[in-house]
Structures are given as C-alpha cells and as structure tokens.
FIZAKE-442872 format. One record per residue: x, y, z of N, C-alpha, C, CB in turn; chain. Coordinates in nm, 3 decimals, always signed. Glycine has a CB too. Layout:
N
ATOM       n_X       n_Y       n_Z      ca_X      ca_Y      ca_Z       c_X       c_Y       c_Z      cb_X      cb_Y      cb_Z   cadena
ATOM         X         Y         Z         X         Y         Z         X         Y         Z         X         Y         Z        A
...
***
This chain:
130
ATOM       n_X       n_Y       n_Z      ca_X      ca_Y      ca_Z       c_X       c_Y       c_Z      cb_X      cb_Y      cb_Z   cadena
ATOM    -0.073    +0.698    -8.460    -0.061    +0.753    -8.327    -0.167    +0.857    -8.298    +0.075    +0.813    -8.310        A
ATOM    -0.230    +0.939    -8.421    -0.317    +1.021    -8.394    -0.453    +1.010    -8.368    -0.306    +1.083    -8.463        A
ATOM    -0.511    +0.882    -8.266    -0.609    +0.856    -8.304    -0.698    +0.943    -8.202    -0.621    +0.717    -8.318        A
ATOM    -0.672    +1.020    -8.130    -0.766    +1.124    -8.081    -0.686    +1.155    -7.980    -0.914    +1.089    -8.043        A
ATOM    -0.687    +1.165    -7.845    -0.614    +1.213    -7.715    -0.505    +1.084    -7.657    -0.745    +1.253    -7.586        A
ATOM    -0.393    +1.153    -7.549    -0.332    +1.069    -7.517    -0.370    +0.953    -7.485    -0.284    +1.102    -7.457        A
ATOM    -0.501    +0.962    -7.367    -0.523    +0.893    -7.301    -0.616    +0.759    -7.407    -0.581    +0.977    -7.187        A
ATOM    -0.655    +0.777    -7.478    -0.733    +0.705    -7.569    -0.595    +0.590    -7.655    -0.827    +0.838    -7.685        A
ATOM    -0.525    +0.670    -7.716    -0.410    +0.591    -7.776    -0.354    +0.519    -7.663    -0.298    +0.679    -7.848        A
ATOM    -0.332    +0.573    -7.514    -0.248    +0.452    -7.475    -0.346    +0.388    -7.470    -0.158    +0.442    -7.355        A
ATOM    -0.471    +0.348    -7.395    -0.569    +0.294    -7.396    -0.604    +0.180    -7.518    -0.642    +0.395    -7.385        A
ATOM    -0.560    +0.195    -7.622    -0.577    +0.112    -7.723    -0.440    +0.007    -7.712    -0.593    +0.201    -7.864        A
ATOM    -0.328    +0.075    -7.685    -0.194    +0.030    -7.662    -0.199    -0.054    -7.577    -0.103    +0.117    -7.629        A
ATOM    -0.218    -0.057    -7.495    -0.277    -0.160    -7.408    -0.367    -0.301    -7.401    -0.327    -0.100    -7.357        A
ATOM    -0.476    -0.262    -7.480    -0.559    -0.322    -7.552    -0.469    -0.449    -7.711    -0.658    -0.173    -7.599        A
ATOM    -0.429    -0.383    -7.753    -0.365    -0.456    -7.851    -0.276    -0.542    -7.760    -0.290    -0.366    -7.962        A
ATOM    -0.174    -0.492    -7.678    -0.082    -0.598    -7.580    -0.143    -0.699    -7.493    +0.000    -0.522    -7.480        A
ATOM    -0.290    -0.655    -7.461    -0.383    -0.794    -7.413    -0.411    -0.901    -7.488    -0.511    -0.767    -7.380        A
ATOM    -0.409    -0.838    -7.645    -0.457    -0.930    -7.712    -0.344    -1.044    -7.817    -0.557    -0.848    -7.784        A
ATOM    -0.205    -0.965    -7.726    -0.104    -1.054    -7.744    -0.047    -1.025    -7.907    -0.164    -1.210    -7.713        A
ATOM    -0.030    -0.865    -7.954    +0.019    -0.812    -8.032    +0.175    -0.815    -8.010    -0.043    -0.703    -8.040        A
ATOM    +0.247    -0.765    -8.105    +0.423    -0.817    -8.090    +0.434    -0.727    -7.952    +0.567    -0.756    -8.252        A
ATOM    +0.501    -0.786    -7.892    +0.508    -0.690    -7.732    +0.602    -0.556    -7.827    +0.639    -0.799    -7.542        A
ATOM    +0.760    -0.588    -7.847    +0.841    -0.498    -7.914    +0.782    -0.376    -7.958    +0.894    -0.555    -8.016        A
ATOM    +0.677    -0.406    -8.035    +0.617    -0.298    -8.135    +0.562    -0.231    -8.049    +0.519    -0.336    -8.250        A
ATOM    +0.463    -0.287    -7.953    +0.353    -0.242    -7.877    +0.409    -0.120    -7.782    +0.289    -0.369    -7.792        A
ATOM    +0.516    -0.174    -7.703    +0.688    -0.125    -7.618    +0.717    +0.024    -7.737    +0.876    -0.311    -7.647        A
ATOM    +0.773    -0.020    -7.828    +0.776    +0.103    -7.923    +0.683    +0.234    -7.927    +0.758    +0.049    -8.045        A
ATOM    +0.537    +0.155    -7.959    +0.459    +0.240    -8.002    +0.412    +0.343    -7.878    +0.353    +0.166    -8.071        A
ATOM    +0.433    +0.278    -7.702    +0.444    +0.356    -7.617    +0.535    +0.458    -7.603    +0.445    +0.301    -7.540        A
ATOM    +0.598    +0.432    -7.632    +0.730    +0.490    -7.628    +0.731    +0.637    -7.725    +0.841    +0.368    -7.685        A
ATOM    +0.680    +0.633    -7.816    +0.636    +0.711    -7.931    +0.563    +0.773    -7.866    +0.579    +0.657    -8.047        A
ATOM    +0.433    +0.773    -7.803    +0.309    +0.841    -7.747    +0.414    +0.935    -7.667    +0.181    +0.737    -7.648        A
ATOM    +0.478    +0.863    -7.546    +0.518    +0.998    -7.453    +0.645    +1.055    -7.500    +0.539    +0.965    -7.288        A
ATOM    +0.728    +1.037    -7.644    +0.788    +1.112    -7.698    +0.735    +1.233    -7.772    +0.845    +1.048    -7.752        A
ATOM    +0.619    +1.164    -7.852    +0.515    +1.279    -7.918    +0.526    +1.393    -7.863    +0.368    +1.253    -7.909        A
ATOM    +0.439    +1.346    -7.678    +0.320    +1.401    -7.631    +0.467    +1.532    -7.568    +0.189    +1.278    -7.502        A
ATOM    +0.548    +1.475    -7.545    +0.701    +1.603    -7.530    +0.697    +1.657    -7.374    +0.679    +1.785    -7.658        A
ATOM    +0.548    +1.623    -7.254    +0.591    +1.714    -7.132    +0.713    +1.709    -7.065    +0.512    +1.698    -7.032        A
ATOM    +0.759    +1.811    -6.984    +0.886    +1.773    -6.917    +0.833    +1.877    -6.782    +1.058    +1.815    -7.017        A
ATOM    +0.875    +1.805    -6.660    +0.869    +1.907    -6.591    +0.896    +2.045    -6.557    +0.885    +1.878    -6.550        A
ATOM    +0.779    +2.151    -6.494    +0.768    +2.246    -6.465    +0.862    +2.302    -6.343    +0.654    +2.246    -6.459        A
ATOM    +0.848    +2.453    -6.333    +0.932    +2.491    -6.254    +0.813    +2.470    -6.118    +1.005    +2.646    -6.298        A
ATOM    +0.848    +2.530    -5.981    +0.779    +2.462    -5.878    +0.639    +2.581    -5.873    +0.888    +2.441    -5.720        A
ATOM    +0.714    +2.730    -5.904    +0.603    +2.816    -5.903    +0.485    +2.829    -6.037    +0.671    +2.945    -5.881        A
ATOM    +0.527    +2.739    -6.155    +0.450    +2.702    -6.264    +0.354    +2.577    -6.210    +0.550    +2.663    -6.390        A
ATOM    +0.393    +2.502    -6.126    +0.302    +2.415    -6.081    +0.186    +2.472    -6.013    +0.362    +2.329    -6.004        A
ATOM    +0.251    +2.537    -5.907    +0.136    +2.612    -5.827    -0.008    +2.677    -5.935    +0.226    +2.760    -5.743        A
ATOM    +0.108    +2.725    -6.010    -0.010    +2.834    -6.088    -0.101    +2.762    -6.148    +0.042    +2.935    -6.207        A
ATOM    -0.075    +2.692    -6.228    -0.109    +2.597    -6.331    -0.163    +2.453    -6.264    +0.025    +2.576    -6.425        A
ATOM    -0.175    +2.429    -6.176    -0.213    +2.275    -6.101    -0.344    +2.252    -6.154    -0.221    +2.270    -5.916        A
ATOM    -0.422    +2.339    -6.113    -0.566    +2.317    -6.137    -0.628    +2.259    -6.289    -0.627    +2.455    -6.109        A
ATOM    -0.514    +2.306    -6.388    -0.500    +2.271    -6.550    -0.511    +2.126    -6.548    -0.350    +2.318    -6.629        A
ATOM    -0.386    +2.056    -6.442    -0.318    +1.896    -6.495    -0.393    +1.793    -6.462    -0.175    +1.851    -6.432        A
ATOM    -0.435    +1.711    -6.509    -0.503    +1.573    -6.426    -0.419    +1.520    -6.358    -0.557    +1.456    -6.505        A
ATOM    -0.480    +1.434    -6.278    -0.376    +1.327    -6.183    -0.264    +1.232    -6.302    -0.505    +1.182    -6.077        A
ATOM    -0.297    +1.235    -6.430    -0.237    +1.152    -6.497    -0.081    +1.232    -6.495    -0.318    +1.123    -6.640        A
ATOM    -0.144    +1.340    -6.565    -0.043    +1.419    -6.598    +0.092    +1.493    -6.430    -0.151    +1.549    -6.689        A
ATOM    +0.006    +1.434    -6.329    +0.094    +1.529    -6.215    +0.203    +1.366    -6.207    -0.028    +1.603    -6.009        A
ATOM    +0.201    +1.233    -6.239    +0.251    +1.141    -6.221    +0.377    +1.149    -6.299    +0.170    +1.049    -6.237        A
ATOM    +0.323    +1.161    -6.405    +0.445    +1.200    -6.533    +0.515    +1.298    -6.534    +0.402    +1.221    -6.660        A
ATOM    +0.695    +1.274    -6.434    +0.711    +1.390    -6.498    +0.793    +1.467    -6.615    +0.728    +1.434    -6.423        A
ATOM    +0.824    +1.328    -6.680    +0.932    +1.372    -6.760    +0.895    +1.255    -6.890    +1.101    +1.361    -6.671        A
ATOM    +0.824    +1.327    -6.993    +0.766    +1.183    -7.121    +0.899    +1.125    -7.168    +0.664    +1.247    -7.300        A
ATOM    +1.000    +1.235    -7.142    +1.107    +1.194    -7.248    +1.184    +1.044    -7.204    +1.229    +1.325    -7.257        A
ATOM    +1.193    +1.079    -7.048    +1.263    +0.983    -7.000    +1.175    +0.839    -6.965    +1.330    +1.046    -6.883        A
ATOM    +1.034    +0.867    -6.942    +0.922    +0.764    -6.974    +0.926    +0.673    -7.095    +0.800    +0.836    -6.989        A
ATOM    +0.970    +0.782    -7.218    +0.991    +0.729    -7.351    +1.154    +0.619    -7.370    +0.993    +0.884    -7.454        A
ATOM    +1.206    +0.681    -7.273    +1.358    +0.609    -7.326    +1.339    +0.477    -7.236    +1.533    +0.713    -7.279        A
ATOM    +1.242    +0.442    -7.115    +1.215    +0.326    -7.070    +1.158    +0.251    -7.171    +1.141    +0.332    -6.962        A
ATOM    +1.072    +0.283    -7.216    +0.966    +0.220    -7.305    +1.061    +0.134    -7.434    +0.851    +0.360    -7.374        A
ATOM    +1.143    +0.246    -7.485    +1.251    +0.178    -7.609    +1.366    +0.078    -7.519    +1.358    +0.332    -7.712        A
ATOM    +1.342    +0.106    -7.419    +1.439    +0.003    -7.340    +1.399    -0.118    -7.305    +1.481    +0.049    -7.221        A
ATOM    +1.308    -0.132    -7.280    +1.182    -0.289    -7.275    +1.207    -0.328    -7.395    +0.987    -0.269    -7.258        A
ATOM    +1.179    -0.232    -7.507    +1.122    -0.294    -7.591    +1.248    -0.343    -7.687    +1.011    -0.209    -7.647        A
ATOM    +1.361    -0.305    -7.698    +1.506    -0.365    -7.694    +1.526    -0.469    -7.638    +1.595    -0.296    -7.640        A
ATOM    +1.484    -0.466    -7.539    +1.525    -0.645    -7.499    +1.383    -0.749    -7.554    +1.542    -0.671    -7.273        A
ATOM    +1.303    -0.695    -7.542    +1.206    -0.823    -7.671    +1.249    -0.875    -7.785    +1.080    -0.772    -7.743        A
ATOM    +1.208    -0.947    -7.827    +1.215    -1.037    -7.954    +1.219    -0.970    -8.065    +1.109    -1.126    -7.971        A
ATOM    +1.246    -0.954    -8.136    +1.244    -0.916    -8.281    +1.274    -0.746    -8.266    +1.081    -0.962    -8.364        A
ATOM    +1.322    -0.662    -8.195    +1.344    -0.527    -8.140    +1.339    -0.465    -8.314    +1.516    -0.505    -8.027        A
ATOM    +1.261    -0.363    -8.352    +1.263    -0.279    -8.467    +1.405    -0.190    -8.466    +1.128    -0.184    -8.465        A
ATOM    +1.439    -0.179    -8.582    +1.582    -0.067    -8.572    +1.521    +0.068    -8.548    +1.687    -0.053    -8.733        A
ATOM    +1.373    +0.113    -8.577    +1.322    +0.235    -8.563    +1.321    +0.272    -8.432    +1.204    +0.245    -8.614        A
ATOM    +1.342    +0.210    -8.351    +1.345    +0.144    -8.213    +1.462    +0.278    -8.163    +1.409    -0.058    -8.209        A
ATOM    +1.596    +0.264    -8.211    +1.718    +0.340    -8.224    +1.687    +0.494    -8.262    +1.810    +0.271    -8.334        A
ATOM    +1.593    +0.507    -8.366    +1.581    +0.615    -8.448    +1.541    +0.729    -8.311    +1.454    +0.585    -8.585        A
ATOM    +1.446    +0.670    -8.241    +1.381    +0.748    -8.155    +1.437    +0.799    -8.056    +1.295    +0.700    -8.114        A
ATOM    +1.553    +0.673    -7.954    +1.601    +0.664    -7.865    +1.724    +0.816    -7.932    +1.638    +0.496    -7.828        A
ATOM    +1.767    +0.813    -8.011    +1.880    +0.908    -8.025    +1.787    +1.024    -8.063    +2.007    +0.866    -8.141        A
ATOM    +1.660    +1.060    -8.112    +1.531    +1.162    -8.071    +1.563    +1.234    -7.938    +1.377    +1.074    -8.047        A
ATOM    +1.529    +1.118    -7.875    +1.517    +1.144    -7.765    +1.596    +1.192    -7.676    +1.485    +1.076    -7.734        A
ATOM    +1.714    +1.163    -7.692    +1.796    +1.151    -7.615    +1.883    +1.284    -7.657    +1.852    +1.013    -7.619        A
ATOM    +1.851    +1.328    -7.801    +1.970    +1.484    -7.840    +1.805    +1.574    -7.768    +2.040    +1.536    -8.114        A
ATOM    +1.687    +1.524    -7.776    +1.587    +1.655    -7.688    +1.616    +1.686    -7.527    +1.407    +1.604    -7.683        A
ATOM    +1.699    +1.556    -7.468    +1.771    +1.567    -7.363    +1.874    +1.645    -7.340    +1.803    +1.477    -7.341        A
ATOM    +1.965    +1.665    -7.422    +2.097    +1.711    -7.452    +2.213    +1.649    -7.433    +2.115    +1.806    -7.400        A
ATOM    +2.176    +1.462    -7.488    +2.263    +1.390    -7.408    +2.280    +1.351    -7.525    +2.236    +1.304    -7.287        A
ATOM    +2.396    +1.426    -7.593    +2.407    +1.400    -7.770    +2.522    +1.293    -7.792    +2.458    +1.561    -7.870        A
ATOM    +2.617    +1.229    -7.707    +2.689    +1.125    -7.711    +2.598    +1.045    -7.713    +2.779    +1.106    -7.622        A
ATOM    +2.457    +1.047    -7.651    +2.376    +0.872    -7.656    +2.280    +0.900    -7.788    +2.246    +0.817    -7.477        A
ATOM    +2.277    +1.022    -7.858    +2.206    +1.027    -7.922    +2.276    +0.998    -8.058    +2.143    +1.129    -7.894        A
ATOM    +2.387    +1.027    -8.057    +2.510    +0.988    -8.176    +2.518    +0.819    -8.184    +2.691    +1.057    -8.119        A
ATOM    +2.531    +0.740    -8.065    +2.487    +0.607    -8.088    +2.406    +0.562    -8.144    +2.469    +0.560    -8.019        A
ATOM    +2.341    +0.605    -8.078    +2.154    +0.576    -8.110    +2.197    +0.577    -8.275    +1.996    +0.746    -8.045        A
ATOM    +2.139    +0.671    -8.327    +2.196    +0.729    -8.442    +2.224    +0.658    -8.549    +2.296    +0.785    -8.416        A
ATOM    +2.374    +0.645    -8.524    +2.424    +0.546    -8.576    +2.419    +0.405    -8.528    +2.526    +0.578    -8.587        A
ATOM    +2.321    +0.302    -8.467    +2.322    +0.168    -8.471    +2.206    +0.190    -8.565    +2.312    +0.077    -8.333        A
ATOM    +2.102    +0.311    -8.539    +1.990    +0.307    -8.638    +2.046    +0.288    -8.789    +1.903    +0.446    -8.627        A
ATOM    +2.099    +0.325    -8.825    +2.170    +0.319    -8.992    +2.274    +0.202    -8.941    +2.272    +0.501    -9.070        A
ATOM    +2.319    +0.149    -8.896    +2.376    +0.004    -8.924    +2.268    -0.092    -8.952    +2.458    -0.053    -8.802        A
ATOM    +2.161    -0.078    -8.870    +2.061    -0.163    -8.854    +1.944    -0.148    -8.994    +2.000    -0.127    -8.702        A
ATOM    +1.907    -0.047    -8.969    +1.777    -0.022    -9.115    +1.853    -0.083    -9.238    +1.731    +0.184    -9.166        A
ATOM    +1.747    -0.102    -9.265    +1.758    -0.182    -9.442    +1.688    -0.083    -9.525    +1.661    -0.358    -9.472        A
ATOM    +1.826    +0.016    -9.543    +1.787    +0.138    -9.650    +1.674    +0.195    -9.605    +1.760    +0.097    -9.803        A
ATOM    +1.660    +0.304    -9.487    +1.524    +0.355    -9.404    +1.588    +0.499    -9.500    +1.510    +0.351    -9.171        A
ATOM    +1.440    +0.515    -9.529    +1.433    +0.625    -9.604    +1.457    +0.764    -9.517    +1.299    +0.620    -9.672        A
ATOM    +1.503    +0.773    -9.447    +1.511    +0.919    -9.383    +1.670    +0.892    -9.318    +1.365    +0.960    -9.244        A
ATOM    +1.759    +0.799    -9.443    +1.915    +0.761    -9.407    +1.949    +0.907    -9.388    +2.020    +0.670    -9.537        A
ATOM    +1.927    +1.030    -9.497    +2.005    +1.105    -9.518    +1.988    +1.234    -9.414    +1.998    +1.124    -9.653        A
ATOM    +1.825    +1.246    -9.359    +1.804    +1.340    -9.224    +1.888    +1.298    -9.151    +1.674    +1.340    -9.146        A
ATOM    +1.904    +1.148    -9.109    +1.986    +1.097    -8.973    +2.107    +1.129    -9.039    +1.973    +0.922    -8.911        A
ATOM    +2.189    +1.090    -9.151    +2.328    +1.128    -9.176    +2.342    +1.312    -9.111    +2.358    +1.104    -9.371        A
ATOM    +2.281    +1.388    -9.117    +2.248    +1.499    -9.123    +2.275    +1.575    -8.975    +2.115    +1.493    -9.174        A
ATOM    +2.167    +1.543    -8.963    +2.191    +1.538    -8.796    +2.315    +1.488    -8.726    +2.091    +1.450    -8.735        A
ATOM    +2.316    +1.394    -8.781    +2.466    +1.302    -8.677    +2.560    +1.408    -8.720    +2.541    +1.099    -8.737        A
ATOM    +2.582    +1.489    -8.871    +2.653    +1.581    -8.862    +2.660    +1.712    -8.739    +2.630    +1.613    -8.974        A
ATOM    +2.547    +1.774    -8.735    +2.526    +1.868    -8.674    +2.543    +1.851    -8.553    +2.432    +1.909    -8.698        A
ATOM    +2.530    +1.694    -8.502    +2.561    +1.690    -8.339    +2.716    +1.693    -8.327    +2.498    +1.541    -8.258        A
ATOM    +2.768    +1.658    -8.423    +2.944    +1.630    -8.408    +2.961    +1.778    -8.412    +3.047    +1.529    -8.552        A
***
C-alpha cells in the first residue's frame, strides 16, 4: 500500500483492475487506501481556514471511512470475497463508533480465516468492545 502518495496507489489500483486483476482484491485493496489514508470531515470554520491546503480531490471526499466501507461492500459481493475483507469492515466500523457492526464484522472474520494470525488481537478487541 505504501508505494508513495495516495493519489499514485489508487492510480495503480486502477491500473491493475484494467488489466483484469481479481476485481475482490482490487475492491479490497481500495478500500484499504481510504481506510489507511483515515480523513473525516472538518468542522465548517476548519474548512474556511484550511481550504487553500486541500485539492479538489480531497474537498470530494468527505468521509474515507465510509468511502472505505463501500469499497468492502462491492467487494463482498464479488467472487471469491477475502475474509480479510471482514477484518477491516469491523476496523472500520468500531473507528465509526458503530461497535455492534464492528462486533460482526469481527466475528464472521474469525469464522471465516483459516487460522489468521492476528486471531488473538481480534479475540481481544471483540473483548474490549463487549
């Protein structure tokens, strides 16, 4: 994911889905970028101040998180959907504070993985959200 700036990684992301890479993954790996990348919208007098900072990319976007939970949502209904797929969506979704979807999430991720090595962070967490 780190291969230099946002705009470059999706740019490649894209590129790989032209060239008819697993859509799922591709869906994923977007999905990842604007979870990474974390913006969420500003207050209205932080805009003002700060406008001159954002590109047009960035004034479109205003919320990566919820950009991100589309992205794992496409990419759920494709073919072969990754269980890491889950891992993120319940990420995402306790950075929301929407810890009932993130407790799902959660847990379909550990029904689903075949022994994913970070069983015992997610056991962990799913504690701390209960």
């Amino acid at each position: 994911m780190r291969v230099g700036t946002f705009k470059t990684t999706r740019e490649l992301l894209k590129m790989l889905e032209e060239d008819g890479h697993n859509s799922s993954e591709i869906l994923f790996f977007q999905g990842e970028l604007y979870r990474q990348r974390g913006k969420t919208p500003q207050s209205k007098s932080d805009n003002r101040l700060l406008s001159f900072l954002n590109s047009d990319d960035d004034k479109k976007q205003e919320n990566d998180f919820e950009t991100a939970l589309g992205y794992y949502a496409k990419a759920l209904n494709s073919p072969n959907p990754l269980p890491a797929i889950y891992r993120s969506i319940g990420l995402t979704q306790q950075r929301l504070g929407n810890l009932e979807e993130a407790k799902k999430a959660f847990s379909t991720y550990l029904s689903l993985a075949n022994d994913p090595k970070d069983r015992q962070i997610i056991k962990y967490m799913l504690e701390r959200i209960s």
